[in-house]
C-alpha positions as a Markdown table, in Angstrom:
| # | Residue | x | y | z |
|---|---|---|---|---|
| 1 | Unk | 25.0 | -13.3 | -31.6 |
| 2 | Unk | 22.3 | -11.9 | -29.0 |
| 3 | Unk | 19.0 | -11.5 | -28.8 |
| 4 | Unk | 16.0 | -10.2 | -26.6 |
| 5 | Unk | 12.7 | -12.9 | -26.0 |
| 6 | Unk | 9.6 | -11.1 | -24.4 |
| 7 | Unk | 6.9 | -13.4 | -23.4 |
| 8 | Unk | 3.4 | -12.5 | -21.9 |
| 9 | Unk | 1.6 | -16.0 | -20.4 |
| 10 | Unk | -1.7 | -14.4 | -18.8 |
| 11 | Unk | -3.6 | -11.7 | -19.0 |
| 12 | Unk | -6.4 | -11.7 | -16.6 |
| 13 | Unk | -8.5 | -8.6 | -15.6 |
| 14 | Unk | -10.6 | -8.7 | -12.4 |
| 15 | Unk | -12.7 | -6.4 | -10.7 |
| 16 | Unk | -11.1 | -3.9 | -8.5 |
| 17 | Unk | -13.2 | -1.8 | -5.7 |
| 18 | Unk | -10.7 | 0.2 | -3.6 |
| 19 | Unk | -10.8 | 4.0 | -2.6 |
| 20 | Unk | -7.0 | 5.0 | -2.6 |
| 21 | Unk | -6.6 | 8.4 | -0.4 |
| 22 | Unk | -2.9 | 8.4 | 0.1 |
| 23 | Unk | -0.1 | 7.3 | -2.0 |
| 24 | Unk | 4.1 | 7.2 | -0.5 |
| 25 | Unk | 7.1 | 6.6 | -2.7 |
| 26 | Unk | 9.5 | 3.8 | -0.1 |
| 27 | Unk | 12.8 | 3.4 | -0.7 |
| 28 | Unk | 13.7 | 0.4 | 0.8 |
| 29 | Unk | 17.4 | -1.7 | 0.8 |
| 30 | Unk | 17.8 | -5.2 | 1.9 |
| 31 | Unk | 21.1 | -7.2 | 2.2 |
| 32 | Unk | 21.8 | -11.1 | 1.9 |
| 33 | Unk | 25.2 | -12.3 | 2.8 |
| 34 | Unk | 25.4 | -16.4 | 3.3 |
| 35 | Unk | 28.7 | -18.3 | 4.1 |
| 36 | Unk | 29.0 | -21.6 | 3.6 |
| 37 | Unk | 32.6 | -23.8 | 3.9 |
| 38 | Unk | 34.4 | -20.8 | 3.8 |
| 39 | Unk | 33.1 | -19.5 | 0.9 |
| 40 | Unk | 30.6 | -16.1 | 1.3 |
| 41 | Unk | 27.9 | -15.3 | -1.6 |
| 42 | Unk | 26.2 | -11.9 | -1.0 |
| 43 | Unk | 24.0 | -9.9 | -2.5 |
| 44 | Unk | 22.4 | -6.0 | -1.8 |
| 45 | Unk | 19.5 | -4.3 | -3.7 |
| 46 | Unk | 18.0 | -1.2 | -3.6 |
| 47 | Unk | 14.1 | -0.6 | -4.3 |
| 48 | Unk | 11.5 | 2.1 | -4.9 |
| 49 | Unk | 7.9 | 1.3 | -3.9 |
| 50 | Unk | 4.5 | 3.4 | -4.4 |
| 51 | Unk | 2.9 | 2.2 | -1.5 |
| 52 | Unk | -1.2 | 3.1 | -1.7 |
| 53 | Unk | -3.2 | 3.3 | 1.2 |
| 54 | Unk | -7.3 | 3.6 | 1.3 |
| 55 | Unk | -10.6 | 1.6 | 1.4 |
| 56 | Unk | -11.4 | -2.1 | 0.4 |
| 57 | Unk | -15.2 | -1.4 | -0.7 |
| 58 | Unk | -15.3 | -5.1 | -1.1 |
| 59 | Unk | -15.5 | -5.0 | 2.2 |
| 60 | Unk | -19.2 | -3.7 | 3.6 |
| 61 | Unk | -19.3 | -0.1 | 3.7 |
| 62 | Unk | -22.5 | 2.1 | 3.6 |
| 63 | Unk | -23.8 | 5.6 | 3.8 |
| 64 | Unk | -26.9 | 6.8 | 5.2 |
| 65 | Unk | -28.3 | 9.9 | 4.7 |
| 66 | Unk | -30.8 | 11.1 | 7.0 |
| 67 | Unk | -32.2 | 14.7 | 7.8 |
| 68 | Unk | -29.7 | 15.7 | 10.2 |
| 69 | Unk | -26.8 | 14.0 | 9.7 |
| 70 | Unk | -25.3 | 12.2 | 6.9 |
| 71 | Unk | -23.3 | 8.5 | 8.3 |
| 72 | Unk | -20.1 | 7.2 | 6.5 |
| 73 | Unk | -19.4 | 4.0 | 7.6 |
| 74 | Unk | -16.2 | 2.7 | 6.0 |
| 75 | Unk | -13.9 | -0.4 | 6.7 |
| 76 | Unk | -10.3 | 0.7 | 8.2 |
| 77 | Unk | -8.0 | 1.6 | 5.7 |
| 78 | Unk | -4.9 | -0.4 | 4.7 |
| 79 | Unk | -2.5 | -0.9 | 2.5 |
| 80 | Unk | -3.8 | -1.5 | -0.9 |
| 81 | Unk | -0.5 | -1.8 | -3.0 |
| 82 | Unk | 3.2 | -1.9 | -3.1 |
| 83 | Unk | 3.8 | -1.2 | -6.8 |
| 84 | Unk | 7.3 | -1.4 | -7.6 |
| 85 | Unk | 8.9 | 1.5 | -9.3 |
| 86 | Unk | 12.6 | 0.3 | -9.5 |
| 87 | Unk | 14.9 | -1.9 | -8.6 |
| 88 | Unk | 18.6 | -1.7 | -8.4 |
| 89 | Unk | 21.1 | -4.1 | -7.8 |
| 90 | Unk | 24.1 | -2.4 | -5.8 |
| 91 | Unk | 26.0 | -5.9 | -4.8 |
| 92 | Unk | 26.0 | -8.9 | -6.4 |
| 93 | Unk | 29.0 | -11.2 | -5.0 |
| 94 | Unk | 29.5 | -14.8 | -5.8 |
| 95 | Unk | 31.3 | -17.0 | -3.2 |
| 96 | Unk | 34.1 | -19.2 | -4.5 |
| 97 | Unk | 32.3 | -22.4 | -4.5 |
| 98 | Unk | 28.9 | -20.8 | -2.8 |
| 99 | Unk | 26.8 | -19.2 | -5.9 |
| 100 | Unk | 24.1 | -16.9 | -6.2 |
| 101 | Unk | 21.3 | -19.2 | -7.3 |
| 102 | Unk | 17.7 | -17.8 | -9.1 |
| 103 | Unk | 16.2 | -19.2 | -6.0 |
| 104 | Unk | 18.1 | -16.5 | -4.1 |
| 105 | Unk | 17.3 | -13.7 | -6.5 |
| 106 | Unk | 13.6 | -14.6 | -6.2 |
| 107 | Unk | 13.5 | -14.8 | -2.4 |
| 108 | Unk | 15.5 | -11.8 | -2.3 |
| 109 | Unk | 13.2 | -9.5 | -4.4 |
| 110 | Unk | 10.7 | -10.7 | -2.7 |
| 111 | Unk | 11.5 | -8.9 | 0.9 |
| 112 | Unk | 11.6 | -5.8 | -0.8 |
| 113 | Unk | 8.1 | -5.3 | -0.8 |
| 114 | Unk | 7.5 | -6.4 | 2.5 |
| 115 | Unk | 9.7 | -3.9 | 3.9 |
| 116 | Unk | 8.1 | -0.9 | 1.9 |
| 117 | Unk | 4.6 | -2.4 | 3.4 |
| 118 | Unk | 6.2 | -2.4 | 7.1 |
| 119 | Unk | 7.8 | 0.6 | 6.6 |
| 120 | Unk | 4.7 | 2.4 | 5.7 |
| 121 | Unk | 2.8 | 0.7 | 8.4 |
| 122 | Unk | 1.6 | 4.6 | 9.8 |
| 123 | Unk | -0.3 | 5.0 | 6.1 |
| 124 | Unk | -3.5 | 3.8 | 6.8 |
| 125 | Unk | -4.2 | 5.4 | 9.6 |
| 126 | Unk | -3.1 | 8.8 | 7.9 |
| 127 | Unk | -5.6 | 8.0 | 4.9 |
| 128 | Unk | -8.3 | 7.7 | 7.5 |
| 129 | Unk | -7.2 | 11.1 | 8.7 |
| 130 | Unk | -6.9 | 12.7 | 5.2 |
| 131 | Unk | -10.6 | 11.1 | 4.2 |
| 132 | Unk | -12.2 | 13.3 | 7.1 |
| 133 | Unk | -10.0 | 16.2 | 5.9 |
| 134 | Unk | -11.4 | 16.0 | 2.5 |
| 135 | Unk | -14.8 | 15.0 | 3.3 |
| 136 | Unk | -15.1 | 18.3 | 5.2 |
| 137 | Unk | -13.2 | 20.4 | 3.0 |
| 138 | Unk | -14.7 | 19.1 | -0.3 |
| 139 | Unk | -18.4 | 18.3 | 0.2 |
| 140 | Unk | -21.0 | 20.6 | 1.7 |
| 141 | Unk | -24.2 | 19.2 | 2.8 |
| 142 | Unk | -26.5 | 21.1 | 5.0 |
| 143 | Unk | -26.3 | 18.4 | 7.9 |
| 144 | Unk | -23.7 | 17.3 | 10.5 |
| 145 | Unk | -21.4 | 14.8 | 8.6 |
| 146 | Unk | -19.8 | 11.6 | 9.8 |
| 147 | Unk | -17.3 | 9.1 | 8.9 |
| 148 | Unk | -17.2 | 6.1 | 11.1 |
| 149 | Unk | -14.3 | 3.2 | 11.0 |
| 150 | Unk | -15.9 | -0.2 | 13.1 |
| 151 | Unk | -15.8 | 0.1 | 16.8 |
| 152 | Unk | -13.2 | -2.4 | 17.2 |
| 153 | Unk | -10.5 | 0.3 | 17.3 |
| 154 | Unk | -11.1 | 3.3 | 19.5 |
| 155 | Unk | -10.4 | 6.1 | 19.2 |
| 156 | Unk | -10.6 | 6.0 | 15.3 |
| 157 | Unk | -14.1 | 7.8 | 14.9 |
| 158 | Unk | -14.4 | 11.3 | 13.3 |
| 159 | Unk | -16.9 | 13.7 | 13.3 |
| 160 | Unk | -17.0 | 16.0 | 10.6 |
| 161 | Unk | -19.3 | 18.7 | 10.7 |
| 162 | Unk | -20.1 | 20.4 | 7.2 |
| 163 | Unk | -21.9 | 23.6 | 6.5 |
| 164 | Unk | -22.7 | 25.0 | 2.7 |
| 165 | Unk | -26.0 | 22.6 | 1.1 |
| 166 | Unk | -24.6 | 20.4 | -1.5 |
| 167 | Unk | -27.3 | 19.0 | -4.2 |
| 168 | Unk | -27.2 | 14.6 | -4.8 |
């Protein structure tokens, strides 16, 4: 006799104010092996990530528009998500006397989206990039145009300049 239980405990919607530009499916793999007394427990998975990358507009952004220039000022980007797609267990390996415990499995699935986040630790930067592509080739005010990132990190301003009027 078998049977399938599905429980849901929470449901809890919260307010969500992010600007994704850029989304990247990671594949990632990660491998455990412990020995202990002789005995070696191991286990290898395989895992596919969409990791997001954008704007926190939690965070204080604003945009000013004056006669001759219109100011975006937006916090860096960053990672917004790791949403996993899959998972796949390739090795799953019990040691004589050294066992694969849940504790294991947890920690273990846990790395995996740590290592898609590292891996895609060029992303953000690239969605600050592909904002001031699309500012410029989507919108078309009259004035100069500017996104802005904080000063902290040089290097990281772009000027867009924008030519066809665009109506608010």
């Amino acid at each position: 006799k078998g049977g399938v239980n599905n429980r849901v405990y929470l449901e809890q919607t919260t307010r969500v104010a992010e600007l994704a530009v850029l989304a990247r499916k990671m594949e990632v793999e990660h491998e455990m092996m412990h020995s202990w007394a002789g005995s070696t427990k191991r286990v290898k998975l395989h895992g596919t990530f969409l990791v997001k990358a954008g704007f926190d507009l939690r965070r204080r952004f604003t945009v000013k528009i004056q006669p001759d220039e219109i100011l975006i000022e937006l916090p860096h980007a960053q990672i917004l998500s790791a949403e996993e797609q899959q998972v796949e267990v390739l090795t799953f390996e019990n040691g004589l006397w050294n066992r694969i415990s849940p504790d294991d499995i947890q920690a273990e699935l846990a790395i995996l989206p740590q290592l898609a986040r590292r891996q895609a630790a060029a992303l953000p930067a690239e969605a600050e990039q592909a904002f001031k592509k699309e500012l410029q080739e989507k919108f078309h005010p009259p004035q100069q145009a500017r996104a802005m990132f904080p000063a902290h990190s040089p290097g990281r301003e772009g000027i867009v300049r924008l030519s066809v009027p665009m109506s608010f």
